[in-house]
N, C-alpha and C positions, 0 to 999 in steps of 0.2 A: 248693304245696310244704309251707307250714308246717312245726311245730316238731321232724318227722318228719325232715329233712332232719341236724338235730341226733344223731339217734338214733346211727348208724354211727360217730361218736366218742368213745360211751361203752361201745357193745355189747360192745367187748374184750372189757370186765372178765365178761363169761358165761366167755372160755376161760382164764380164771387157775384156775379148779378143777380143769379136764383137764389145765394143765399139770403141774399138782402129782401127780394121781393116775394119769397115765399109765401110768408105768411100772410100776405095780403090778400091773396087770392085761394089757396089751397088751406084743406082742413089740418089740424098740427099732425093728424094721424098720417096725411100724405106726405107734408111736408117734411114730416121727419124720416119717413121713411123713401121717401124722391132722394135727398139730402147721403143720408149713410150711405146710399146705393151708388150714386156719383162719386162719395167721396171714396169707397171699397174700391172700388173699379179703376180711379184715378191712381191710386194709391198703389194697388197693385201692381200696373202697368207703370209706373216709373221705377218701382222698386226691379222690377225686370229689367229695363231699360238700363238704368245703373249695372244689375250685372254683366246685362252682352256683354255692353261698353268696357267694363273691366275685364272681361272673358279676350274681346277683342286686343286690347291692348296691352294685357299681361302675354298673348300671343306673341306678340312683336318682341320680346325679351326671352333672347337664347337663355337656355338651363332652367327657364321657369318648369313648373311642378304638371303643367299641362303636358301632352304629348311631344316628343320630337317633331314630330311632322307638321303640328301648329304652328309651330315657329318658321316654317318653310318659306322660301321669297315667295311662292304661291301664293300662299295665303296672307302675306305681308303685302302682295299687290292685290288683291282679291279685294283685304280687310286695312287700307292705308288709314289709321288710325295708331296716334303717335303714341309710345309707352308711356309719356306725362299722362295724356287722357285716361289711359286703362290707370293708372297707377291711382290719379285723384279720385278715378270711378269706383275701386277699391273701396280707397278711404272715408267716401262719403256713406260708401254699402257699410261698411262698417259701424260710421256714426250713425244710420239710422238704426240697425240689429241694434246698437246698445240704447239706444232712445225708445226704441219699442219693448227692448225687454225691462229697462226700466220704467216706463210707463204700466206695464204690464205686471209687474212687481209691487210695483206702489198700490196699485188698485189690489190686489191679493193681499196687501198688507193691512191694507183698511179693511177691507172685511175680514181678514182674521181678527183684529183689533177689535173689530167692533163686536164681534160675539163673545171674544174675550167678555168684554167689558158688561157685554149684555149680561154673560152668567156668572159673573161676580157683584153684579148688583142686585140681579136677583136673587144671590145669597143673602146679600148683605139687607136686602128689604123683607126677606122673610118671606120670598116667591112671589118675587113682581112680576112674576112673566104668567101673563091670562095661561088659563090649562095647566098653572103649578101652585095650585093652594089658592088664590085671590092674591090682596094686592094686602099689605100690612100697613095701615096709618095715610095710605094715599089718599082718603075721600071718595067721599058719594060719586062723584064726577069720574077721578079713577077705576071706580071699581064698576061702574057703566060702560068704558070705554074698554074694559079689560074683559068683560063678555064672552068678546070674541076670543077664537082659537088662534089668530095669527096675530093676533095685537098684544104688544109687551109693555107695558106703564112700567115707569123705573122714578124711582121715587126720590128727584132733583128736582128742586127749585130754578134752575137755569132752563127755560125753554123752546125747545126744540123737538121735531118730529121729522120721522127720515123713516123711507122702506130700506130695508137691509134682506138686500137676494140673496140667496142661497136653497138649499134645499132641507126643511121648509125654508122660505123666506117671509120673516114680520115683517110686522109696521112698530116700529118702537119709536116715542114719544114720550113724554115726561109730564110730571105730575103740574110742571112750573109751566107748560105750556097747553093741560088741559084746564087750566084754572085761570085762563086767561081769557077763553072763551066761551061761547054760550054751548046749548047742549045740543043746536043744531048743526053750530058752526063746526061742534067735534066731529059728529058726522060726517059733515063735509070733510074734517081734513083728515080724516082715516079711508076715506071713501077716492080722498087723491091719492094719499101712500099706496094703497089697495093699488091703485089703476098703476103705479109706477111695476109693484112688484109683477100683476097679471100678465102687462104687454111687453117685461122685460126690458124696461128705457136703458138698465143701466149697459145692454149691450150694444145700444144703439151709442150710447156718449163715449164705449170703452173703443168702439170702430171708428170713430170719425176722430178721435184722440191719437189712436196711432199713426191716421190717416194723416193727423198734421203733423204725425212725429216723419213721416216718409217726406211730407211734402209740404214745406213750411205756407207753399198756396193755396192749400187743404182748410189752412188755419181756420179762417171764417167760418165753414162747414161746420165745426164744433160747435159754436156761439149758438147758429141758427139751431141746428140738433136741439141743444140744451135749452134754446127756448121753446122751442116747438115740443120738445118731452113735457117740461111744464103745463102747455096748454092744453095737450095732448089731457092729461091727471085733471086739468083743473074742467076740461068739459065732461069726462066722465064721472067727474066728481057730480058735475051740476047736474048731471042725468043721472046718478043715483038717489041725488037729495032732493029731483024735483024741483029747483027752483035754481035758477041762474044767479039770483043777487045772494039767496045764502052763501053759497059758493065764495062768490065775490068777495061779502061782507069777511066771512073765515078767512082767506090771503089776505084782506089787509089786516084783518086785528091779529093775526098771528106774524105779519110782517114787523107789527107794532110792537107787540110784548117779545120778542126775540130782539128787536132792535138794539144793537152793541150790549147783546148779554154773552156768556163767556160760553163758548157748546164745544163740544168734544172733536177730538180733531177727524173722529169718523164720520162728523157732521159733510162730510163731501158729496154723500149720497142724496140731499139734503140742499142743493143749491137752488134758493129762491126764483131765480130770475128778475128780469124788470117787474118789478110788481106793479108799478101803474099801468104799463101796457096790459098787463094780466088781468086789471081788473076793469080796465078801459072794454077790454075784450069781453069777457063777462056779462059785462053791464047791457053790450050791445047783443045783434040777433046772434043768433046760431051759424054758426060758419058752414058753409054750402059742405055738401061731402063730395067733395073732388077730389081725385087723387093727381089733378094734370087740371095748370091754371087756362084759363079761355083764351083762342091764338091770338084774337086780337088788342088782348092786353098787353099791357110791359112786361109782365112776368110770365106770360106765354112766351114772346119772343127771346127773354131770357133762359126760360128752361128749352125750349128747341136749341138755342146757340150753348147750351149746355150737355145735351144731349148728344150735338155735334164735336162739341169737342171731347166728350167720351166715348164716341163710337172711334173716333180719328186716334186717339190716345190708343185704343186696343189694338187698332190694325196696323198701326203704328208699331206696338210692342210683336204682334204676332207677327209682320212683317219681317222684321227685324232679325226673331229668332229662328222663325226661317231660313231667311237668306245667309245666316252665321251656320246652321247646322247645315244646309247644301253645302257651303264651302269646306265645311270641315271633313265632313262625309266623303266629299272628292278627295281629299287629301290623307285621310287617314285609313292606314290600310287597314283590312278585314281579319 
């Protein structure tokens, strides 16, 4: 195995430069998805890597729960890796299982929470939810928006709009923040929510989330994700509404009227992004549809040196568990 088994828990730091220059050159649709796939793959491959290493080292410790014969001087010269290493390698496998599963908890927890709350306020509004009655007392603008079959108007003054996945999955938005905008801009921002629920963003934020729970040099990956999902909503927006600055014009005035107002704590689905970059973007042309930046730019060279440390990260891991099951395989009998 040697000190190669180590590698896949520093390789990250190859895709902190892709994360950064992504979006300058790639569409959000490649970007965010170049982005998950590096960081899945990173992620995976260290979380293997921590187990050999544990696999390896709890070897090395007579009476452990493994086989007799893993413990064998064999395989202690085969596999010289010290029982502090297996033992921290362990510990670390451990804090990650519990970072993921609570990561993974918490996200269950908000969307339970948030349909809770969905069908107790469209009790309490008298069938706020489009396709249960209409909207009760919400307005003209409300009950335009409510139309549709996957769109829910809940009738709070506090404004906020968020896709909430599930199966169905709406777009629920409030009455305080369709009355804030115009009747295009609503379009536009049901026509973003729409794009979050269609392409599934929130599976892409929940991957690259655990990815940093595995591998704190993942971290970056999420930011870039979570902007690029954004931009992702906010150009499909502007291509169902037709026009690039309506688009535009809707993220900032609903940046504005949402500005330090009080929104529910399921609002996580719901995370704006830099909104002047968003609208900087916008305003400018249509981002090329690439899915892989030009070699000769900077963020070509960084997703190749990205690329490379994901391929090296994998063979690295498969390497590893190889040469851990040849040894074992010799040693333990049939």
């Amino acid at each position: 195995m040697g000190v190669f088994v180590f590698l896949p828990l520093v390789l990250p730091l190859t895709a902190v430069p892709i994360a950064r220059l992504a979006e300058q050159h790639l569409h959000p649709r490649g970007a965010a998805r170049l982005l998950t796939s590096i960081g899945a793959v990173m992620a995976l491959c260290s979380a293997v890597c921590l187990g050999l290493t544990g696999v390896v080292g709890t070897a090395q410790i007579p009476g452990n729960p493994l086989p007799d014969s893993w413990s064998d001087p064999e395989v202690r010269a085969a596999l010289p890796y010290h029982e502090t290493v297996g033992t921290a390698a362990i510990c670390l496998l451990a804090a990650v299982a519990a970072a993921c599963l609570r990561t993974a908890v918490r996200h269950l927890r908000v969307r339970a929470r948030a349909r809770r709350a969905l069908g107790r306020r469209a009790v309490a509004g008298g069938g706020g939810v489009s396709g249960a009655g209409g909207v009760a007392g919400a307005g003209a603008a409300a009950a335009g928006a409510a139309d549709a079959d996957d769109v829910a108007v809940l009738p709070d003054a506090s404004p906020y709009a968020y896709a909430l996945p599930g199966s169905p999955g709406w777009v629920v938005v409030s009455t305080g923040m369709l009355a804030g905008l115009a009747a295009d801009e609503r379009e536009a921002l049901l026509a973003h929510e729409r794009a979050h629920l269609e392409h599934r963003h929130h599976r892409y934020l929940l991957a690259t989330q655990l990815a940093g729970c595995v591998n704190p040099f993942l971290r970056p990956l999420q930011q870039a994700v979570a902007y690029s999902a954004e931009r992702w909503a906010d150009e499909e927006s502007a291509q169902a509404v037709g026009d690039r600055r309506v688009t535009a014009r809707a993220v900032a005035r609903a940046a504005l009227v949402s500005h330090r107002a009080p929104v529910p704590g399921f609002a996580a689905f719901a995370a704006p992004g830099p909104v002047p970059r968003r609208v900087a973007a916008l305003l400018g042309p249509v981002p090329a549809a690439r899915n892989w930046p030009p070699a000769h730019s900077r963020a070509g060279v960084a997703a190749m040196v990205a690329a490379i440390g994901t391929a090296a990260s994998a063979l690295c891991a498969v390497n590893a568990a190889v040469a851990l099951l040849l040894v074992l395989k010799a040693v333990t009998p049939l």
